[in-house]
N, CA and C of each residue as an Amber inpcrd file, in Angstrom:
protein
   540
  20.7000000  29.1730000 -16.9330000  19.6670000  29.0310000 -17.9270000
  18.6040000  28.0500000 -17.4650000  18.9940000  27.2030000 -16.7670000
  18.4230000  26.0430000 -16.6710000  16.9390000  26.4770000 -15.3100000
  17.6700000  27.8120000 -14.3720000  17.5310000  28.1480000 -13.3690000
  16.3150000  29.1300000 -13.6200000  16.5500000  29.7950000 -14.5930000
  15.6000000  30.4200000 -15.3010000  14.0120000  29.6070000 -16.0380000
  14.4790000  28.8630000 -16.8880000  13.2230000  28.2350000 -17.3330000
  12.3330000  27.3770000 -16.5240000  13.2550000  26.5390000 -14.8750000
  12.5730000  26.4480000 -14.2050000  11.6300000  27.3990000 -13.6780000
  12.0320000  28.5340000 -13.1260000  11.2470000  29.2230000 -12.5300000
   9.9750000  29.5350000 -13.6110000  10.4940000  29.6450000 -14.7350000
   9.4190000  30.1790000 -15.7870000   8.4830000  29.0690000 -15.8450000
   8.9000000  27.7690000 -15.7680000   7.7780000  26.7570000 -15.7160000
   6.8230000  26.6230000 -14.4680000   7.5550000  26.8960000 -13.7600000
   6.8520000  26.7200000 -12.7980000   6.2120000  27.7400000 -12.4270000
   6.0750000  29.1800000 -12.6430000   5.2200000  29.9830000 -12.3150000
   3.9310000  30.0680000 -13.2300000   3.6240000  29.5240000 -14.5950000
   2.9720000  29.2510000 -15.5560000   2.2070000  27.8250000 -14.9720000
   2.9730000  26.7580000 -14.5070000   2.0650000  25.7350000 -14.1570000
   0.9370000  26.0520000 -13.2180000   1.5260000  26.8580000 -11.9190000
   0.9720000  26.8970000 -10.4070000  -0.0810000  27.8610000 -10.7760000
   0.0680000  28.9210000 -11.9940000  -0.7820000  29.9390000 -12.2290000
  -2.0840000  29.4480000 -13.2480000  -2.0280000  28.3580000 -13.5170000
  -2.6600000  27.7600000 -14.2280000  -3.5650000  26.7630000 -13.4890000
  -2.9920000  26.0850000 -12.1310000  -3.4400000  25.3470000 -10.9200000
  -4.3010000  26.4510000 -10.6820000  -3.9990000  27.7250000 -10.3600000
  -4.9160000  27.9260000  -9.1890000  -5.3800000  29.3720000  -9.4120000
  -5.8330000  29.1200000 -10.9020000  -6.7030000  30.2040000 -11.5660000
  -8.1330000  30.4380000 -11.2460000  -8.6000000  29.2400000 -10.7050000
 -10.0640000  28.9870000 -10.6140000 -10.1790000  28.9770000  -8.8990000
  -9.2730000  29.4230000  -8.3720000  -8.9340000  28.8080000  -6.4720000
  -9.5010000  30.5830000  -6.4750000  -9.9540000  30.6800000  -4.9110000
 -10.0800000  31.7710000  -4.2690000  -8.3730000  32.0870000  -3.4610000
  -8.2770000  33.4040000  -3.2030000  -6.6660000  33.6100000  -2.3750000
  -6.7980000  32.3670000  -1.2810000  -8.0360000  32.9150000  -0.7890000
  -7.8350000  31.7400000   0.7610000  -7.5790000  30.6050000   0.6650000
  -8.1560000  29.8760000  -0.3980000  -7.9050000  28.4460000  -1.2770000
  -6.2110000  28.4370000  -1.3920000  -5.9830000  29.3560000  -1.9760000
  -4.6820000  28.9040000  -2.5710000  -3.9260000  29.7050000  -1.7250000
  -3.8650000  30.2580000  -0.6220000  -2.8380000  30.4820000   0.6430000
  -2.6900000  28.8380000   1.2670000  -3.8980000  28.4070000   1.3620000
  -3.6600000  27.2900000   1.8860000  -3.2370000  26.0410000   1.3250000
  -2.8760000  25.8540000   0.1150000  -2.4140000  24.9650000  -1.1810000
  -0.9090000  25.1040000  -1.2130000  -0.4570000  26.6440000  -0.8370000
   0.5100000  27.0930000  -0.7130000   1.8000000  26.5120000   0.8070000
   0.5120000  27.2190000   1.5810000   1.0900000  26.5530000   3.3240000
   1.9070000  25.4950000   3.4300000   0.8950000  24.1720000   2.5700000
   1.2450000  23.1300000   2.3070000   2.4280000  22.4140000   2.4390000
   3.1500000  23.3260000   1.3540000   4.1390000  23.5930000   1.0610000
   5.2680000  24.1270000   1.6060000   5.2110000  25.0150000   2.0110000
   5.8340000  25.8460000   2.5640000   6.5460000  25.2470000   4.2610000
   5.2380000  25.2920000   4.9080000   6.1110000  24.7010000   6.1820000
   6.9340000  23.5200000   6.4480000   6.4800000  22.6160000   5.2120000
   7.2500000  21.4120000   5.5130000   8.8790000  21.7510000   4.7930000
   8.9260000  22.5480000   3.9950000   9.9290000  23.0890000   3.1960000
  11.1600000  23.8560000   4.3000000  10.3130000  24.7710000   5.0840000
  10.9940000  25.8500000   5.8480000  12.0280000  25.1240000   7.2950000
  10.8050000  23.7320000   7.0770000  11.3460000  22.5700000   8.0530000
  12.3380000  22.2050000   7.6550000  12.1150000  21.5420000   6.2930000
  13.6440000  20.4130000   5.9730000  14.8390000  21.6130000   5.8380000
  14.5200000  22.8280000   5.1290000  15.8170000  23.6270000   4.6220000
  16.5530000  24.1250000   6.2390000  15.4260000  24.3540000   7.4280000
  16.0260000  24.4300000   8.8520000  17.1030000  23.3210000   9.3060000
  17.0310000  22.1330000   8.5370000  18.3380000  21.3900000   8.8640000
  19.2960000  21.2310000   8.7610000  19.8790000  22.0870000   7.6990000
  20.9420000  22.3270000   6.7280000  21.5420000  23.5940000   7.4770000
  21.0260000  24.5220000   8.2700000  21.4630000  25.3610000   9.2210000
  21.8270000  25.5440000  10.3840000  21.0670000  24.3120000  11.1380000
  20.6700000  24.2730000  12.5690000  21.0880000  23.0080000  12.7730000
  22.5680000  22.2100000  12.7740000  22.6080000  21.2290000  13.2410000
  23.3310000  20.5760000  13.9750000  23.6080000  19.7150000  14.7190000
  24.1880000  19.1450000  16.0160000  24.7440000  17.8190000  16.2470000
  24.8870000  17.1970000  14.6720000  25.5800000  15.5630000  15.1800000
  24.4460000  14.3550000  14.9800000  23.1360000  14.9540000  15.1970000
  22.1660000  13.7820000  15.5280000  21.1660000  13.7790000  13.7270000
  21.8430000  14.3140000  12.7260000  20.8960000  14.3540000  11.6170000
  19.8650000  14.7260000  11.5710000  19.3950000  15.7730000  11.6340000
  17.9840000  16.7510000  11.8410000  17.3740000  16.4340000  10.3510000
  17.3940000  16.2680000   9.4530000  16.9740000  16.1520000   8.0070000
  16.9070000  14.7730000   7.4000000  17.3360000  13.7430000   8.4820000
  16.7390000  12.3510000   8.6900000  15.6600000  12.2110000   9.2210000
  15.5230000  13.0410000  10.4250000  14.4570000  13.2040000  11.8370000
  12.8870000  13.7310000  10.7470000  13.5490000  14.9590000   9.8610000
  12.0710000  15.3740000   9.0900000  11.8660000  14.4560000   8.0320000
  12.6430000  13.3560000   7.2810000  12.0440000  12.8130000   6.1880000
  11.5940000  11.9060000   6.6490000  11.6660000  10.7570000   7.8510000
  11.4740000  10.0580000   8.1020000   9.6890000  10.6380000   9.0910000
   9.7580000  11.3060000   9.5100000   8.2660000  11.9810000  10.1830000
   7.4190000  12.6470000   8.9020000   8.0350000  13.3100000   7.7670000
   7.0830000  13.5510000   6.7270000   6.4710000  12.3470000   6.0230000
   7.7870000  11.4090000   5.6260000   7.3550000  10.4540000   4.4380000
   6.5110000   9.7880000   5.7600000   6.5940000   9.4790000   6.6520000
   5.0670000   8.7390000   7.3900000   3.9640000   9.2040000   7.0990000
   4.0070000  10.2320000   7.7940000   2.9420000  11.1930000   7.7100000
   1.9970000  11.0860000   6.1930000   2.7400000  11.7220000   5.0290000
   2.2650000  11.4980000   3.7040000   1.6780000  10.1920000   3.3180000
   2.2550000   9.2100000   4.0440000   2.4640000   7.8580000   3.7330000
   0.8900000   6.9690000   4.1260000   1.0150000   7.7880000   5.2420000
   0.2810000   7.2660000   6.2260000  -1.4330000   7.9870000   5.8540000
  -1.6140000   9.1900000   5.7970000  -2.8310000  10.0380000   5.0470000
  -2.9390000   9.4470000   4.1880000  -2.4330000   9.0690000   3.0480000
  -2.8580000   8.7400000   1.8450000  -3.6580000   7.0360000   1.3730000
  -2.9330000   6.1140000   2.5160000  -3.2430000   4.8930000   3.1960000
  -4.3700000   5.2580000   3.6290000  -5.0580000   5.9150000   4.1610000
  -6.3450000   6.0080000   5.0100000  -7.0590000   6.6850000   4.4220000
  -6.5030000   7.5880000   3.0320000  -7.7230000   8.1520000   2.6970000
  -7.8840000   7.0160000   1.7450000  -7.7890000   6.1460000   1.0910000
  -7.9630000   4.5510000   0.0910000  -8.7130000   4.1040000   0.8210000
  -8.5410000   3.8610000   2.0780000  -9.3410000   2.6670000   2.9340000
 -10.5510000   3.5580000   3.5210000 -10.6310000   4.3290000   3.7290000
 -11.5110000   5.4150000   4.3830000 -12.6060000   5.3810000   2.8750000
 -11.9000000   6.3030000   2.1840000 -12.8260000   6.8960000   1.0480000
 -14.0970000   7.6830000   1.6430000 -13.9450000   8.7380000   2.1650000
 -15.2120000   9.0780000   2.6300000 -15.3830000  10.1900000   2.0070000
 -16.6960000  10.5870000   1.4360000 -16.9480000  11.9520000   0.2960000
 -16.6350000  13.2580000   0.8540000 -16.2770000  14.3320000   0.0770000
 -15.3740000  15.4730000   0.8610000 -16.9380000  15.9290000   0.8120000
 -17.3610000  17.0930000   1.2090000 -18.4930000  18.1920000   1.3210000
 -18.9260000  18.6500000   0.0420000 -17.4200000  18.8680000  -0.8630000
 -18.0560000  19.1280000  -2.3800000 -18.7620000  17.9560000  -3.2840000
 -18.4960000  16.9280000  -2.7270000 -18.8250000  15.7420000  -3.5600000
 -18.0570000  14.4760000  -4.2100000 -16.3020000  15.3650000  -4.1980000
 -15.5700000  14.2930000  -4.3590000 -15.0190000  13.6740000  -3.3820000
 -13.7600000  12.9850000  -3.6970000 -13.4050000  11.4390000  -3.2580000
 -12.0880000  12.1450000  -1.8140000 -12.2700000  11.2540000  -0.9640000
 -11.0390000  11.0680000  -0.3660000 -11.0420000  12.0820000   0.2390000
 -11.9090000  12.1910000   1.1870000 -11.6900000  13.3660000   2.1650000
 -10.9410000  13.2650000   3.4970000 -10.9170000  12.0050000   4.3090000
 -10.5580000  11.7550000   5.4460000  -8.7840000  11.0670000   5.3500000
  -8.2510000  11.7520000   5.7130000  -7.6380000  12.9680000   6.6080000
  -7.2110000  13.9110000   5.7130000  -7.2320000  15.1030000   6.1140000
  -6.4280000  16.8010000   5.3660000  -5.3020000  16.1470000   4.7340000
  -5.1190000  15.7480000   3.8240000  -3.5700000  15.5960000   2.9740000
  -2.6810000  17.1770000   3.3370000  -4.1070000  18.1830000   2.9330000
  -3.0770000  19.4240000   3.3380000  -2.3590000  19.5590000   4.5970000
  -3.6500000  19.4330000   5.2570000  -3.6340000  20.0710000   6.9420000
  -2.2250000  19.0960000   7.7050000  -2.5170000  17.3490000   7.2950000
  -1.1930000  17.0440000   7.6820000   0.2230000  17.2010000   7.2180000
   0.2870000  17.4960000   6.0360000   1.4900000  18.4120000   5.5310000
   1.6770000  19.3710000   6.3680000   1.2830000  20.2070000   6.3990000
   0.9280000  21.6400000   7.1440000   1.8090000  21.1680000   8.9680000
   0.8170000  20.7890000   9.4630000   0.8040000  20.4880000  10.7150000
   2.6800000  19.6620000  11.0760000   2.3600000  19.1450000   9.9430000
   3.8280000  17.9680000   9.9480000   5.1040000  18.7720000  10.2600000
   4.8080000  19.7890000   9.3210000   5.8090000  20.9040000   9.0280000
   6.1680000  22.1580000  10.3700000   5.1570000  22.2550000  10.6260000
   4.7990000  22.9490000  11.7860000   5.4250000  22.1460000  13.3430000
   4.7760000  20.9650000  13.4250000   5.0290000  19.7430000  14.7940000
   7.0760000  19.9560000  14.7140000   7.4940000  19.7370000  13.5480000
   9.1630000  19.1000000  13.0090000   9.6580000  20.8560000  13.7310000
   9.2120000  21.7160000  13.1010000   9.9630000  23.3410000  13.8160000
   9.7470000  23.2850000  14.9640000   8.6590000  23.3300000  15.9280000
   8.3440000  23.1840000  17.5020000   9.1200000  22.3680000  18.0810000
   8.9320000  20.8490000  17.4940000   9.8210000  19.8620000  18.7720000
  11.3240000  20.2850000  18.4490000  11.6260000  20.6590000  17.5240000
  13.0660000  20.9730000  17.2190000  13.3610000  22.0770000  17.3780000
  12.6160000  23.0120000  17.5580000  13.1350000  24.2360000  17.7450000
  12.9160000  25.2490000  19.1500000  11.7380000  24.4210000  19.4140000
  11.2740000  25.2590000  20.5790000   9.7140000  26.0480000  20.5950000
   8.9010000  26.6470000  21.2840000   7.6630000  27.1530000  21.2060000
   8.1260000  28.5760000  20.2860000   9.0460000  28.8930000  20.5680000
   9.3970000  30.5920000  20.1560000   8.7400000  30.4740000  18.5830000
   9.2530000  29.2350000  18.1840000   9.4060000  29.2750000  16.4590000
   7.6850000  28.6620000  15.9970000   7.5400000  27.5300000  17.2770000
   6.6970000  26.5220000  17.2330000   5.1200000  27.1900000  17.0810000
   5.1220000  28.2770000  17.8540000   3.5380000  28.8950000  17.6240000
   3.7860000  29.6720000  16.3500000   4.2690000  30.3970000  15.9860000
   3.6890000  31.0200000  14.5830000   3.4880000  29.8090000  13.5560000
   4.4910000  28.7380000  13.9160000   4.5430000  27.6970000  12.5060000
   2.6340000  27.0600000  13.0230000   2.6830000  26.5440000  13.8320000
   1.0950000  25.9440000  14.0180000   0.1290000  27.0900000  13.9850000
   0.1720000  28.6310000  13.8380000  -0.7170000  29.0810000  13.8320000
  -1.0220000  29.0080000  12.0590000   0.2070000  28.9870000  11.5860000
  -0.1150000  28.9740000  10.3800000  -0.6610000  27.8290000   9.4720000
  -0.5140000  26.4770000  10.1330000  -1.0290000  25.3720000   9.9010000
  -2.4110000  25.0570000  10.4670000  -2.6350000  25.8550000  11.2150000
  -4.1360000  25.9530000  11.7680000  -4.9930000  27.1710000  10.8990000
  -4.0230000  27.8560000  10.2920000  -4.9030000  28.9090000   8.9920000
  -5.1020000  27.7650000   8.1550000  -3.9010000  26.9390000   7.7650000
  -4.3260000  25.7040000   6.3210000  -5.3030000  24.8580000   6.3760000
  -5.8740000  24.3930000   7.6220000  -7.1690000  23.7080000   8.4200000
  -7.8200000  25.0410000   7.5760000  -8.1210000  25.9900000   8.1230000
  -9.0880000  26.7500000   7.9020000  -9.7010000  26.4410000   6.5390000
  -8.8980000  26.8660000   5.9480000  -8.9100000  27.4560000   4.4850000
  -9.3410000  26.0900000   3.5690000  -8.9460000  24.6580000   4.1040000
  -9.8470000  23.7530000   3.1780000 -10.8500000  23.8450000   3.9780000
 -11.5190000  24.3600000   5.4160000 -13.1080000  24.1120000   5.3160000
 -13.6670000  24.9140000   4.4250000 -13.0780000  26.2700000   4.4180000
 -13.7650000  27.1630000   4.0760000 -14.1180000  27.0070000   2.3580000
 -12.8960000  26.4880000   1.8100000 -12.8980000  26.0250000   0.5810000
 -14.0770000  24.8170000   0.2470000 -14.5880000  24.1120000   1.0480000
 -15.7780000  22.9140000   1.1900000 -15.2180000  21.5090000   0.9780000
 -13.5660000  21.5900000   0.9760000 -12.9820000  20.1740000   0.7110000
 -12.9260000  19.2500000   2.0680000 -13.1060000  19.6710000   3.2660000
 -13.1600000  18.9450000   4.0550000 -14.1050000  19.5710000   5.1260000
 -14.1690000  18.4920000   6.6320000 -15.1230000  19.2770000   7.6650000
 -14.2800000  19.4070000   8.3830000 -14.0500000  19.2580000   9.9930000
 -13.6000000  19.4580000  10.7830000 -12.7790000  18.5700000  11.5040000
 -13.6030000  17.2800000  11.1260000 -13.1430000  15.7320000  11.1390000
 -11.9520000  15.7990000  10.5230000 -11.8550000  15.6790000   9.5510000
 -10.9160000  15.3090000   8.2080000  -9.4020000  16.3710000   8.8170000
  -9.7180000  17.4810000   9.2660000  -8.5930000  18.6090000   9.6910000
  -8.1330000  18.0290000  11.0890000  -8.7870000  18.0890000  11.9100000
  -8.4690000  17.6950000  13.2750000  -7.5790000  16.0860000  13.0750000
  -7.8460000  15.1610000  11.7570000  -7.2330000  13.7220000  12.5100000
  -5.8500000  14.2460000  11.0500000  -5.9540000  15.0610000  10.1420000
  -4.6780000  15.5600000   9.5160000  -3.9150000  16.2580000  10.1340000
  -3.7490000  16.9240000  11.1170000  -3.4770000  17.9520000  11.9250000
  -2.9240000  16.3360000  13.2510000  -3.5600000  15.8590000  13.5770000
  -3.2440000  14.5320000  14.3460000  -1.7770000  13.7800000  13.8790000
  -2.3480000  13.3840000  13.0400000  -1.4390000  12.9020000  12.4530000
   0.1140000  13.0380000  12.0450000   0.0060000  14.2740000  11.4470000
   1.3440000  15.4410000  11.3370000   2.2040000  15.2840000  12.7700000
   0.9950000  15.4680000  13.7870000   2.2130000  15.9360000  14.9620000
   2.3640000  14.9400000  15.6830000   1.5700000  13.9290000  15.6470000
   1.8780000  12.9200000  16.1920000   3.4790000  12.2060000  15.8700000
   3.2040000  11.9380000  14.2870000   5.0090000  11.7950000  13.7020000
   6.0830000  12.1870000  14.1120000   5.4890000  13.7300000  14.0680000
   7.3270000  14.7830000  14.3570000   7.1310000  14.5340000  15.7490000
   6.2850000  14.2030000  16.7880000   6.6920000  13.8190000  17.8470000
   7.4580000  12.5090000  18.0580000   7.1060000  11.9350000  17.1240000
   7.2560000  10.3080000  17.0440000   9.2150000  10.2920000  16.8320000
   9.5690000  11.2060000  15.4660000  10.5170000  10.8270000  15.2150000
  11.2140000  12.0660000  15.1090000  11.0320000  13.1790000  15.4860000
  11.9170000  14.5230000  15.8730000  12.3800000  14.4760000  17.0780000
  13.8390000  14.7430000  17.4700000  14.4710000  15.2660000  18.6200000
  14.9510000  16.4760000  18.8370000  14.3500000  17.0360000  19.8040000
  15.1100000  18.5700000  20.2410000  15.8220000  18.8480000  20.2750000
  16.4320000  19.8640000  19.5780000  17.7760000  20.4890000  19.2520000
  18.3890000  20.4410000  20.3240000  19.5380000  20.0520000  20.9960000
  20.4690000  20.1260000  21.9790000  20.9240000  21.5290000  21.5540000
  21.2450000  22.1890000  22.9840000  21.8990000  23.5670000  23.3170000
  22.8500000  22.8240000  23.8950000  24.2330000  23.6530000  23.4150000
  25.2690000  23.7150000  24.0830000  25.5490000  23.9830000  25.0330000
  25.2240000  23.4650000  25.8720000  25.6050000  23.5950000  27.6840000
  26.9390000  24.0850000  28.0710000  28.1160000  23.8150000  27.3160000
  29.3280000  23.3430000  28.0360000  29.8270000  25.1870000  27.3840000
  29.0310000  25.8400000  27.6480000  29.7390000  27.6770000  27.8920000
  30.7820000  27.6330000  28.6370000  31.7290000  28.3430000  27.7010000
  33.3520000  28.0470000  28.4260000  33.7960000  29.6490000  28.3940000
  34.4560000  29.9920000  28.8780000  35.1820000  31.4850000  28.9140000
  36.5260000  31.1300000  29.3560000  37.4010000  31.6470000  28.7230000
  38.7290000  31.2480000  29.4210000  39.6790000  32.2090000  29.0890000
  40.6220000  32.5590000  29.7910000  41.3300000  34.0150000  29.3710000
  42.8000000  33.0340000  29.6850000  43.3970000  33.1300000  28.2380000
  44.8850000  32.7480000  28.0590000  46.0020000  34.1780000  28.3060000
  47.0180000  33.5800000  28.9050000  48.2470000  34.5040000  29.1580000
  49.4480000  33.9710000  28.2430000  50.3210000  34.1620000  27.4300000
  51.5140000  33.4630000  27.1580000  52.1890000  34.5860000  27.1850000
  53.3360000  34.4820000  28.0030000  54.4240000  35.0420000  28.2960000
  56.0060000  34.5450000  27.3760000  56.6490000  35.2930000  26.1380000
  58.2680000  35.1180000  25.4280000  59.0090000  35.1880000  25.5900000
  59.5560000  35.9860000  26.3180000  60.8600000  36.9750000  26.8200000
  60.3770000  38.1720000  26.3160000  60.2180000  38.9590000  25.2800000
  59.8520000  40.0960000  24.8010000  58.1890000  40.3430000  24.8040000
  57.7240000  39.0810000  24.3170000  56.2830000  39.3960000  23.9640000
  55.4900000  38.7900000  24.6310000  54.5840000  39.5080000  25.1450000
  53.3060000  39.4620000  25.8190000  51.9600000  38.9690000  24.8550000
  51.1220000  37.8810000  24.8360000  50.4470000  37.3370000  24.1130000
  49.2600000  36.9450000  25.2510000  47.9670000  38.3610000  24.9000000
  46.7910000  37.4120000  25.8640000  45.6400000  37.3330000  24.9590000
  44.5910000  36.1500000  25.3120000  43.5800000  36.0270000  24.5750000
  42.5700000  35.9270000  25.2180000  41.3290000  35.9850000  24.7260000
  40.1240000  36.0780000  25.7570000  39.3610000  34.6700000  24.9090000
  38.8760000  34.0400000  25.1700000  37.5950000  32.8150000  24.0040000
  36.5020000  32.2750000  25.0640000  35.7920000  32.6470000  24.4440000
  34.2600000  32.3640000  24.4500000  33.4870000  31.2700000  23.8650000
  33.5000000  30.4330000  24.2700000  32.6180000  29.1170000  23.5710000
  31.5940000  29.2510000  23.9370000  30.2200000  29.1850000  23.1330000
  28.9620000  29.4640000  23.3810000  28.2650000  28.1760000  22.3010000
């Protein structure tokens, strides 16, 4: 029940956010979201001993931490007219999210996630909330972190194959195992 009225709230709030947004606007409001999400829930699947979901809170909450610090001290007017344009709050979300899948995962995963964080750049110029400045040092920022405090997934090196024999008096017992 409980599972339900969330969702019901929350599709009424966000639809209410971003009634007045263009798609492109709100793909990229969305992104936001999303990659840093696709990041942390990747740790809970993909892990190896070294806390992967320490590695992303500790490189997001900077990141967030750190944009929001500079856009106070910065204050520089966005293109539309309001406040606090310098750095992408989005774009370094975005990027953050994007940098944490790459160093941890590899390029395979790493280019679609930054291509898609380089659509979320897009989409606030295009929207008039920021210039190019503001994307490029949010986008900085993001990956600078997950470089800062992400480590690459270790692969299991130690591939073992081993073929067991046990011999009973009557019974014959063989096994094949594969450690990968």
């Amino acid at each position: 029940m409980r599972t339900s009225l969330f969702i019901i709230v929350l599709y009424f709030s966000t639809s209410i956010v971003f009634a007045q947004k263009t798609v492109l606007e709100t793909s990229g409001d969305v992104l936001q979201f999303v990659l840093p999400a696709t990041a942390l829930t990747s740790t809970f699947f993909y892990q190896n001993n070294d806390k992967p979901y320490w590695q992303f809170i500790k490189s997001y909450a900077i990141t967030v931490a750190s944009v929001h610090t500079l856009k106070r001290i910065i204050n520089k007017p966005r293109p539309n007219g309001g406040q606090y344009a310098f750095p992408s709050g989005h774009t370094a979300s975005a990027f953050s999210g994007a940098a944490f899948l790459q160093r941890r995962y590899g390029w395979k995963i790493g280019i679609p996630a930054y291509l898609l964080a380089g659509f979320t750049g897009y989409t606030r110029i295009k929207a008039n909330k920021h210039d190019i400045y503001d994307v490029l040092a949010g986008a900085s920022i993001g990956v600078i972190n997950a470089y800062i405090f992400v480590k690459p997934m270790q692969k299991n090196r130690n591939k073992t194959l081993s073929i067991n024999v046990y011999i009973n008096g009557e019974y014959y017992y063989a096994g094949l195992n594969y450690r990968f």
